[in-house]
C-alpha positions in Angstrom: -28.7 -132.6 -110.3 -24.9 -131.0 -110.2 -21.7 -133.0 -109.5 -19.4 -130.6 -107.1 -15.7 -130.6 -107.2 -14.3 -128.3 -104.0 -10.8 -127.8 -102.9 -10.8 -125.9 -99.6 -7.0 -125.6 -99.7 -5.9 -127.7 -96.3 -3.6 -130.6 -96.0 -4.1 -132.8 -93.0 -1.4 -135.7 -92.5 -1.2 -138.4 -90.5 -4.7 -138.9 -89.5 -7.7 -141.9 -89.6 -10.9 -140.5 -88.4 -13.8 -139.6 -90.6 -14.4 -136.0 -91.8 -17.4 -134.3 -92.8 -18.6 -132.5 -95.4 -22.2 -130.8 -95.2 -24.4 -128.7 -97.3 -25.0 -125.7 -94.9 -28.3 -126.8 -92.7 -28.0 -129.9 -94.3 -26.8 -133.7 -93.4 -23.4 -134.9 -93.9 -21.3 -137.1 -95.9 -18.9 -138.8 -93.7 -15.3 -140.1 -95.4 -11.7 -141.2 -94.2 -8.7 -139.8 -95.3 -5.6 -141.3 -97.5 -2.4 -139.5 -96.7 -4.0 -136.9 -95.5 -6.3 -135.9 -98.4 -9.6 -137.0 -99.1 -11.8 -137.1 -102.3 -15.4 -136.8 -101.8 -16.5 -138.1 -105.1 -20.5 -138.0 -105.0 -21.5 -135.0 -103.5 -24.6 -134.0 -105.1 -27.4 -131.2 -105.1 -30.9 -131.6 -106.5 -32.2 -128.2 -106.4 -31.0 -124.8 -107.9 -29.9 -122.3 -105.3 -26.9 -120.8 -103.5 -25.1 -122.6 -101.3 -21.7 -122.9 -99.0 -20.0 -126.3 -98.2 -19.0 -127.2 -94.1 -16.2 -129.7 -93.3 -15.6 -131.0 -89.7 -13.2 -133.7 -87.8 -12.4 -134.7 -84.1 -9.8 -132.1 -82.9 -10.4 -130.5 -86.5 -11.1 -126.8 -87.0 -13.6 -126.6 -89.1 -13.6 -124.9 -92.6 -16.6 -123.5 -94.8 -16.6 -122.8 -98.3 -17.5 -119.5 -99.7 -20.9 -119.6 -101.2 -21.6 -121.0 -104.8 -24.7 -120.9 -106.9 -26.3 -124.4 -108.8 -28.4 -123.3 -111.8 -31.2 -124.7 -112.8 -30.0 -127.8 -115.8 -29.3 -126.3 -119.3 -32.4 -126.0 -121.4 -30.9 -127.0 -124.6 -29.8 -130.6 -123.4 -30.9 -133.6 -121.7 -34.5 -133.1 -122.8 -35.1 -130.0 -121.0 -37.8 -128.0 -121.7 -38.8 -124.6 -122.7 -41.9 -123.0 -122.5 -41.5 -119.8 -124.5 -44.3 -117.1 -125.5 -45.5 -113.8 -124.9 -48.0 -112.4 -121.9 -51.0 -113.3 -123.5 -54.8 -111.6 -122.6 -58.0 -113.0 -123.6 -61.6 -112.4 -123.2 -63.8 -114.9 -123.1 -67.9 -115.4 -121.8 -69.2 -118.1 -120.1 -70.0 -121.0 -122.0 -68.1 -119.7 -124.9 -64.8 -120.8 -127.0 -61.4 -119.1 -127.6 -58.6 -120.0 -129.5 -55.4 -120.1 -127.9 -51.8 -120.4 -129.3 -49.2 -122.7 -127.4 -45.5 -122.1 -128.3 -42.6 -124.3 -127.2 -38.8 -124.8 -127.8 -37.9 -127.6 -127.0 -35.5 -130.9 -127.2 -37.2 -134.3 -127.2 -38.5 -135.4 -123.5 -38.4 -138.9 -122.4 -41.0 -140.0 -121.4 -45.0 -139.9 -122.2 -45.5 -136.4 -120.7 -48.8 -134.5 -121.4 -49.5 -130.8 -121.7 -51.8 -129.5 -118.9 -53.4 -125.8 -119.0 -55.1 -124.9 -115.7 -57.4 -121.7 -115.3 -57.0 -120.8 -112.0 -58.8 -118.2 -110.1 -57.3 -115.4 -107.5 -57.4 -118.2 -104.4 -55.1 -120.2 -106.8 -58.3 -122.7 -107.4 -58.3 -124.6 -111.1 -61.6 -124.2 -112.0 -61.3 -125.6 -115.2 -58.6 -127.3 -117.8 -57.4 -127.6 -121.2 -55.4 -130.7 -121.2 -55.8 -131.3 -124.6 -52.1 -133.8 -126.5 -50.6 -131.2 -128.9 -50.1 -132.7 -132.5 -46.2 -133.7 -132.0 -46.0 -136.1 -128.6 -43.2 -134.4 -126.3 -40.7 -136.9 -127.2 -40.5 -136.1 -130.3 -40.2 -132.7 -130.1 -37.4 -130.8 -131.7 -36.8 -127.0 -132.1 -40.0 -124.9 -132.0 -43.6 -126.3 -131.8 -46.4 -123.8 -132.2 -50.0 -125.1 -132.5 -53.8 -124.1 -132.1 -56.5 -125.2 -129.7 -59.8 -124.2 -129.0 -61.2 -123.9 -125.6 -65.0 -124.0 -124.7 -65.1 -122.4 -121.2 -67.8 -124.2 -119.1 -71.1 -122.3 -118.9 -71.0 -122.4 -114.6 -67.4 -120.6 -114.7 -67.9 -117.2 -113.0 -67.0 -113.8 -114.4 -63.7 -112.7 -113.4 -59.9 -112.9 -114.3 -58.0 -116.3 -114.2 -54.6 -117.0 -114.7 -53.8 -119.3 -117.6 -50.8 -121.9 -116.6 -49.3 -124.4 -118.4 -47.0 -127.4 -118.5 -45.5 -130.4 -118.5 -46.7 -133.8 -116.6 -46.6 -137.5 -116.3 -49.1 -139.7 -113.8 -46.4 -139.6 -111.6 -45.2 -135.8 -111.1 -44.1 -132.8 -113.4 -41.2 -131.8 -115.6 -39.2 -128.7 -114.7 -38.8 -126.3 -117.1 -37.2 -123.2 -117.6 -39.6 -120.2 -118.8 -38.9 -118.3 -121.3 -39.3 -114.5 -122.2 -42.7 -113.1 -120.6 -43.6 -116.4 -118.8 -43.8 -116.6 -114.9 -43.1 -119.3 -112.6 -46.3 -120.7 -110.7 -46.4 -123.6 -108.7 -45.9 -126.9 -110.8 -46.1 -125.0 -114.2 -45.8 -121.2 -115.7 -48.2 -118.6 -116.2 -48.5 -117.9 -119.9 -51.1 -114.9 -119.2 -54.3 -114.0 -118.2 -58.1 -115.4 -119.1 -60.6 -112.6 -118.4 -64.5 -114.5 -118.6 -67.0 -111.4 -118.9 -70.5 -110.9 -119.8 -71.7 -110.4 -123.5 -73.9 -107.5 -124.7 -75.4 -108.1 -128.1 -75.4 -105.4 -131.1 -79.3 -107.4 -131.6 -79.9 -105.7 -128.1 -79.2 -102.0 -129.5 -81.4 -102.3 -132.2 -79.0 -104.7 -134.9 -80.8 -106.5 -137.7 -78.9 -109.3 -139.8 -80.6 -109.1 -142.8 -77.5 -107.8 -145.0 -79.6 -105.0 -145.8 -80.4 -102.4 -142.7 -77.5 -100.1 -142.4 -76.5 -101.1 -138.4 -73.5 -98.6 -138.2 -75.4 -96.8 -135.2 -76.3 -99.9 -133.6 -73.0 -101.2 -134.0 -71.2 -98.6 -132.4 -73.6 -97.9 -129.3 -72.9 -101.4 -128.5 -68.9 -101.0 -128.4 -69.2 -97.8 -126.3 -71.2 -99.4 -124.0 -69.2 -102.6 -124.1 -66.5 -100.0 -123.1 -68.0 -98.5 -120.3 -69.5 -101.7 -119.0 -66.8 -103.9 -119.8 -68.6 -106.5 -121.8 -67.9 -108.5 -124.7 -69.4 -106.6 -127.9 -71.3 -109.8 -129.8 -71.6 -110.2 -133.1 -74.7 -112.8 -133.7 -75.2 -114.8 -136.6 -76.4 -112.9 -139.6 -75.0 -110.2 -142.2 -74.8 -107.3 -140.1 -74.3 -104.1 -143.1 -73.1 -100.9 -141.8 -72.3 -97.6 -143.4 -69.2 -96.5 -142.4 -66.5 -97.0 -139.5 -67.3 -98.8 -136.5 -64.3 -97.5 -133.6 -63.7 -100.5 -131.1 -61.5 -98.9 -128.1 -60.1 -101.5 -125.6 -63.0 -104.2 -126.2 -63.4 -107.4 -126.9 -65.4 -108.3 -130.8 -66.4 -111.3 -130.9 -68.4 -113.6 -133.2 -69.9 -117.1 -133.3 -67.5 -118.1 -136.6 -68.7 -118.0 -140.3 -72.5 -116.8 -139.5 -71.4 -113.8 -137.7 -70.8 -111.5 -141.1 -69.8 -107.6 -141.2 -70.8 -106.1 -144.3 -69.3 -102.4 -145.0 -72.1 -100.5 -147.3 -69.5 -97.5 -148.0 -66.6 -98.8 -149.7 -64.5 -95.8 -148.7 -64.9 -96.3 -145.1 -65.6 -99.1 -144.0 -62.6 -100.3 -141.2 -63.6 -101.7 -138.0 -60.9 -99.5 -136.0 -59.4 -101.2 -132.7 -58.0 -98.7 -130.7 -56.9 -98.1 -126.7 -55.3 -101.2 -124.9 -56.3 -104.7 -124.8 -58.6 -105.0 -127.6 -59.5 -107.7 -129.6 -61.4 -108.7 -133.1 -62.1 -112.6 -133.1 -64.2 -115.3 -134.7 -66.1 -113.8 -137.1 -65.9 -112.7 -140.9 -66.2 -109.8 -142.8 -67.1 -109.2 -146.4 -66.5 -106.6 -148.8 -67.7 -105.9 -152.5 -64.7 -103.6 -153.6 -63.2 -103.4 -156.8 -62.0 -100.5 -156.6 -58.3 -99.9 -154.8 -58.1 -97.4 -152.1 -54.8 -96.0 -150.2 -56.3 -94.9 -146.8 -56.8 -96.8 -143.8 -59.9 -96.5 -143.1 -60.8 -97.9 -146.6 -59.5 -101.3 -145.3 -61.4 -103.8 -143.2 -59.3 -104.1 -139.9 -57.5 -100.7 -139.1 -55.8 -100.9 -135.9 -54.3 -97.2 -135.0 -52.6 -96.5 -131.9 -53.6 -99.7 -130.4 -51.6 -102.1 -127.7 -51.8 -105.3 -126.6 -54.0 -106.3 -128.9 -55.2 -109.7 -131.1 -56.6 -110.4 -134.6 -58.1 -114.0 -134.2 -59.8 -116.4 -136.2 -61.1 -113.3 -138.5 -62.4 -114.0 -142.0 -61.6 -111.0 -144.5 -62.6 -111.7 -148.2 -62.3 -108.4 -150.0 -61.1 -104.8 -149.0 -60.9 -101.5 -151.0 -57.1 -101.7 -149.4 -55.6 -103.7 -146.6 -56.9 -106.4 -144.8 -55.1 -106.0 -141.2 -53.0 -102.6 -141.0 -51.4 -101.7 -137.9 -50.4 -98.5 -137.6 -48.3 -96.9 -134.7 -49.2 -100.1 -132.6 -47.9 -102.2 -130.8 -47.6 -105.5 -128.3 -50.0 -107.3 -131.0 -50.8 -110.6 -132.1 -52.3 -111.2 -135.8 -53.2 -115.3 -135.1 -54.4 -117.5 -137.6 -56.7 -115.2 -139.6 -57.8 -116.2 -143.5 -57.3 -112.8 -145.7 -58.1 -112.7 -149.1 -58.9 -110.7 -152.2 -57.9 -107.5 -150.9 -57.0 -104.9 -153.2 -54.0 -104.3 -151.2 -51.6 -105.5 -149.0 -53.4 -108.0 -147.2 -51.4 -107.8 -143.6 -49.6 -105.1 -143.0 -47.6 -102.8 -140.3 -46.9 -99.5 -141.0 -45.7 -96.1 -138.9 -42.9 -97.2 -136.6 -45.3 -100.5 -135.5 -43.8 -102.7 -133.1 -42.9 -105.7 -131.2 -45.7 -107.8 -133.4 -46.5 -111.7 -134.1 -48.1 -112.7 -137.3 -48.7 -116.6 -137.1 -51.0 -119.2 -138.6 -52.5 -116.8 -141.2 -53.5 -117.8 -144.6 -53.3 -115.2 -147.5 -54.8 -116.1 -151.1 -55.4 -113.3 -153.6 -53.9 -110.5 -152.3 -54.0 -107.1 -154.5 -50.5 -106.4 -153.5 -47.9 -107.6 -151.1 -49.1 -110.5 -148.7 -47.4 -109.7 -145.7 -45.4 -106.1 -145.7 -43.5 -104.0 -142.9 -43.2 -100.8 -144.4 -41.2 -97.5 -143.2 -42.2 -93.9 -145.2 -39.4 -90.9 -144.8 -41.0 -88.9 -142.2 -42.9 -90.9 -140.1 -41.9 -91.1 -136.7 -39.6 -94.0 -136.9 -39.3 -97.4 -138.5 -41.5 -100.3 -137.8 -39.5 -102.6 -135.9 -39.3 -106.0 -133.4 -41.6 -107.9 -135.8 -42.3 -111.9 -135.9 -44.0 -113.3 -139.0 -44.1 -117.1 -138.8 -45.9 -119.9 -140.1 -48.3 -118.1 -142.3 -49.0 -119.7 -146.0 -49.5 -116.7 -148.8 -50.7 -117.7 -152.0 -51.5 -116.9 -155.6 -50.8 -112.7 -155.6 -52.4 -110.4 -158.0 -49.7 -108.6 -157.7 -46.4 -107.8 -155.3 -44.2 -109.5 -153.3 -45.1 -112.8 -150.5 -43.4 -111.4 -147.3 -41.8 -108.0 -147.6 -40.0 -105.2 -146.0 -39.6 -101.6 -147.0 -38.2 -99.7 -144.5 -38.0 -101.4 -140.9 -35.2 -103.7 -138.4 -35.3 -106.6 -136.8 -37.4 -108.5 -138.8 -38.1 -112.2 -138.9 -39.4 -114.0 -141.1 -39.1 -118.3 -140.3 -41.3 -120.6 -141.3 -43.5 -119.4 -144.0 -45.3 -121.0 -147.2 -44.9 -119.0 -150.2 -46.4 -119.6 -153.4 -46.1 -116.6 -155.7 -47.3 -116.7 -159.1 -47.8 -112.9 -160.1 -43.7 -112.9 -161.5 -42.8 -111.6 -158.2 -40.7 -111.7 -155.2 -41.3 -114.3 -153.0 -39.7 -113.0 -150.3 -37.9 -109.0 -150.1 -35.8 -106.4 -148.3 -35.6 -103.3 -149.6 -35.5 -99.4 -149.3 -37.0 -98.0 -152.2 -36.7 -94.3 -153.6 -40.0 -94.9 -155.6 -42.0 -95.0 -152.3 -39.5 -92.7 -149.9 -39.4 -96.1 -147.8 -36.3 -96.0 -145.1 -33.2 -98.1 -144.8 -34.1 -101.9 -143.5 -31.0 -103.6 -141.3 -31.6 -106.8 -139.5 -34.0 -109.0 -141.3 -33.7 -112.8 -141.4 -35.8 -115.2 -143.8 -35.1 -118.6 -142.3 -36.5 -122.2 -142.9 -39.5 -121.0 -145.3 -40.6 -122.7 -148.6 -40.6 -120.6 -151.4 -42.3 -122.0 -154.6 -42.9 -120.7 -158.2 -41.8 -117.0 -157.8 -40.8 -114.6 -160.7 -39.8 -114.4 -164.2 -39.9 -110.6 -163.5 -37.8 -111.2 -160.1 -35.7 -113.5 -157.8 -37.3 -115.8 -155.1 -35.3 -113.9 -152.8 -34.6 -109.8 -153.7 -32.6 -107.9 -152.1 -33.1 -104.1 -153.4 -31.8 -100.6 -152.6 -32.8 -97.4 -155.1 -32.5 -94.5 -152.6 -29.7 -92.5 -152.6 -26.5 -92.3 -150.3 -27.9 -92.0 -146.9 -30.2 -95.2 -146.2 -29.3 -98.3 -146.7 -30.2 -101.9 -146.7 -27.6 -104.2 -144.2 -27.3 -107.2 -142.4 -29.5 -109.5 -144.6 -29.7 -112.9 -143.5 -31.3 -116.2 -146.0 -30.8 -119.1 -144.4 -32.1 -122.5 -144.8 -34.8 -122.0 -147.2 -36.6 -124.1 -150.5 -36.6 -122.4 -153.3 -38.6 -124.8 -155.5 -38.7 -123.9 -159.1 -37.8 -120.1 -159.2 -39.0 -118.9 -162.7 -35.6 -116.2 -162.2 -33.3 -117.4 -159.7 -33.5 -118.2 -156.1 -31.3 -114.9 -155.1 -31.5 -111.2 -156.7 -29.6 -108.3 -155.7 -30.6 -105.1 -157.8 -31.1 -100.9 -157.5 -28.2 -98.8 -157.4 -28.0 -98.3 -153.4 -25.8 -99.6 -150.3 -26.4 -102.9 -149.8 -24.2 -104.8 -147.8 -24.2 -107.6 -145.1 -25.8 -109.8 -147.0 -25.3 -113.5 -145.8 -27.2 -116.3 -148.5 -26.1 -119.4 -146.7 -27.4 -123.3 -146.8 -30.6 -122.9 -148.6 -31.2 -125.4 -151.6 -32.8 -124.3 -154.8 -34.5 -127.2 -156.5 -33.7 -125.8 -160.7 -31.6 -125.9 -163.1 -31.0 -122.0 -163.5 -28.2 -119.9 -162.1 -28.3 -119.5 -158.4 -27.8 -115.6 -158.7 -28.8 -112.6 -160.5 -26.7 -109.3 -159.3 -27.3 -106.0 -160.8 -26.8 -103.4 -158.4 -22.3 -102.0 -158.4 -23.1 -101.4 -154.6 -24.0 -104.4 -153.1 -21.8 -106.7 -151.5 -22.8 -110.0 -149.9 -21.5 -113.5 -149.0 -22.7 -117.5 -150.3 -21.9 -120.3 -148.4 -22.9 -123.8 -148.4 -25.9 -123.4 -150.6 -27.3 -126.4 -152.9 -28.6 -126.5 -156.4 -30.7 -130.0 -156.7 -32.7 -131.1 -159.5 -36.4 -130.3 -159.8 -37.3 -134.2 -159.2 -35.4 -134.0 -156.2 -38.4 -131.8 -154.1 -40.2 -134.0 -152.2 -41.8 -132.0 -149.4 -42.0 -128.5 -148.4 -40.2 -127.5 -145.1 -43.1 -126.5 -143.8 -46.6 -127.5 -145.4 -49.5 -124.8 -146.6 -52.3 -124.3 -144.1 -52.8 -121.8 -141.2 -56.1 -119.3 -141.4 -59.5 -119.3 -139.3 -60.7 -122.9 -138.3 -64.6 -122.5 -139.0 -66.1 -123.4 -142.3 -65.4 -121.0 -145.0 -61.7 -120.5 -144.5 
């Protein structure tokens, strides 16, 4: 509702009788002049839209306002709402589950509103709901809220595409909201993406046995061809399902029934499950390597996905890999949701090879051979990775490298994380690195994560250029962060590179070292409003450890 001021620049003296003012095609608001001006002080419109004000009197010509525009209420006060996420695609069978991610921003709404989620098929029928209360009650929201649900889709739904909608409601009526980026109005709420329910096809019906012995690799990959051509869900049963070598997944849906449903690679040199073409996905199941020795191609890793869009990595258990856990390489439009890697020999999550536009969230990382979650850009490859999300993941206790790195990439975020880094490591790291011919990194912002135990060997936070004139490593942002006992000190700059644009601002460091560590003659950067508390003073990280898969095992 907007109060409207409007002068329509006329004078009228000497005169009683009423004049009207109207909303064009709408009723009137009748009022009486004072010395021939008059004020009408409660003019109101309810509804966003554009508009043009009438006014009319006995012997009066009439006048009419050119036309103005009322916007929809500002979603940043008065409890308005945002719903905010990205077109999301799932694949589901009847009587099934999925997982699905809900992300609001938000300001606290009055009021005991509940979340609805319709399915709703192409007559704009709900044929079934997920109206489950997120863990924070809308009024006392604040900022973002991101949480999991799983949904068990009713055995009598019928295969097709449904649109998933969501939003806001009391017994009375709905709260409007404003959508954010990729989300659609639709009737009483906005469309957050689609739910496609399809039939399963079994790798047990090609010939599969789970005995962790049989090498399935054949069997395995008849059934994602023909899950291709048919457009089924490839099944993974319960059982330990070995295989030989790699198993190609192009624009299919992988799922499993949780923790049973085991992948076991019998060649430790190839043994990725590849997702490639559009609209893929790997979900609910695990996957188990015996490596010990470390690898440095893809396809030595467990979940390789290359040239792949629109894709998800869900509720995936990874323990063990010759290298990486999740690589994505010259991807994009991907989500990597809430997946447990651990004991990789490598990075555990990584994007390489100009990757792009991708949101890690809710994954847990323990034990990872080298960095836990990297962005890294080699001289010569076809550009940098860019456009990338990572938040709310926990990474713990590395073997070796950095928590949450970047080697070469821009527009990076990184908000929310747990990090607990042990190895005498980074925590956290931009970089360009002559050692690795990684490119120059601009753009990256750490914000709001917990940072515990890094170093001796290096800062919580490192900031590092060694590559010569030419690429460089700008804009830097580290804001807002823990740093709870940092073995060196919360914030390193070293190499001998450009490094400038560097803004530390308003974290606090719970030690009783020096706040900084500088090395590196070319580096210029900026402190502000940072705090140095005791150690006794932590109480609680700013966001707890957790994330990963949510069946047994994780």
């Amino acid at each position: 509702m907007h109060r409207l001021m409007l002068l329509f620049g006329l004078m009228i003296l000497s005169l009683s009788f009423a004049i009207t003012l109207a909303i064009a095609a709408g009723s009137g608001l009748a009022a009486t002049p004072h010395n021939g001006i008059e004020t009408f002080s409660k003019v109101t419109v309810s509804n966003a839209g554009s508009y043009t004000l009438s006014a009319a009197g006995l012997n009066l010509t009439s006048a009419t306002s050119s036309s103005f525009a009322i916007s929809a209420p500002s979603v940043t006060i008065n409890g308005s709402t945002v719903l905010q996420n990205t077109p999301i695609s799932i694949v589901a069978a009847p009587g099934g589950t999925f997982a699905i991610t809900y992300n609001w921003r938000a300001a606290p709404v009055a009021g005991q509103y509940s979340v609805f989620v319709d399915f709703i098929d192409s007559t704009g029928t709900v044929q079934f709901q997920d109206n489950q209360q997120p863990p924070v009650s809308p009024s006392q929201w604040s900022g973002t809220l991101s949480y999991t649900h799983t949904v068990t889709v009713p055995a009598s739904v019928a295969i097709g595409t449904y649109k998933i909608v969501a939003g806001l409601q009391l017994s009375s009526g709905y709260l409007s909201m404003t959508p954010g980026p990729g989300v659609t109005a639709f009737g009483n709420g906005y469309q957050t993406g689609t739910l496609t329910i399809a039939p399963t096809c079994s790798i047990t019906s090609f010939g599969a046995v789970g005995d962790g012995k049989k090498d399935n690799r054949t069997a395995i990959q008849n059934t994602f061809n023909y899950a291709t051509t048919h457009h089924c869900i490839a099944f993974i049963p319960a059982g330990s399902f070995a295989y030989s070598g790699n198993i190609t997944a192009t624009g299919i849906a992988v799922q499993g029934t949780g923790a049973a449903s085991i992948l076991m690679p019998l060649s430790l040199t190839n043994q990725a499950l590849t997702v490639q073409g559009s609209g893929g996905s790997v979900y609910n199941l695990a996957m188990v390597s015996t490596a010990t020795t470390r690898l440095s191609t893809p396809w030595s890793g467990m979940i390789w996905v290359d040239n792949a869009q629109n894709y998800y990595v869900e509720n995936v258990l990874i323990n063990g890999s010759s290298s990486i856990g999740i690589e994505s390489y010259m991807s994009h439009g991907g989500f990597i949701l809430n997946n447990t890697v651990e004991n990789t020999l490598a990075d555990s999550i990584t994007q390489i090879a100009a990757s792009y536009d991708i949101t890690v969230s809710g994954n847990r990382v323990v034990n990872s051979g080298d960095d836990g979650i990297s962005n890294n850009s080699y001289i010569g490859e076809p550009g940098a990775v860019h456009d990338i999300t990572v938040q709310g993941n926990t990474v713990l206790h590395n073997r070796w490298g950095r928590g949450l790195e970047v080697s070469g990439g821009n527009n990076i975020t990184f908000t929310g994380n747990y990090v607990d880094n042990t190895d005498g490591y980074a925590d956290m790291y931009a970089g360009s690195e002559s050692q690795w011919k990684t490119q120059s990194t601009s753009n990256v912002t750490f914000s709001g994560n917990t940072l515990v135990d890094s170093g001796p060997n290096q800062g919580s936070a490192l900031v590092y250029n060694s590559e010569p004139a030419g690429y460089a490593v700008t804009n830097i942002t580290i804001s807002g962060n823990q740093f709870v006992n940092p073995k060196l000190t919360p914030f390193q700059v070293t190499g001998t590179g450009s490094v400038s644009g560097v803004v530390v601002e308003n974290n606090t460091d719970y030690s009783t070292g020096q706040f900084t560590n500088s090395s590196n003659p070319n580096a210029t950067f900026t402190l502000t409003g940072n705090r140095i508390l005791a150690p006794s003073a932590y109480t609680a990280p700013l966001v707890p450890a957790g994330g990963g898969c949510n069946f047994s095992g994780c």
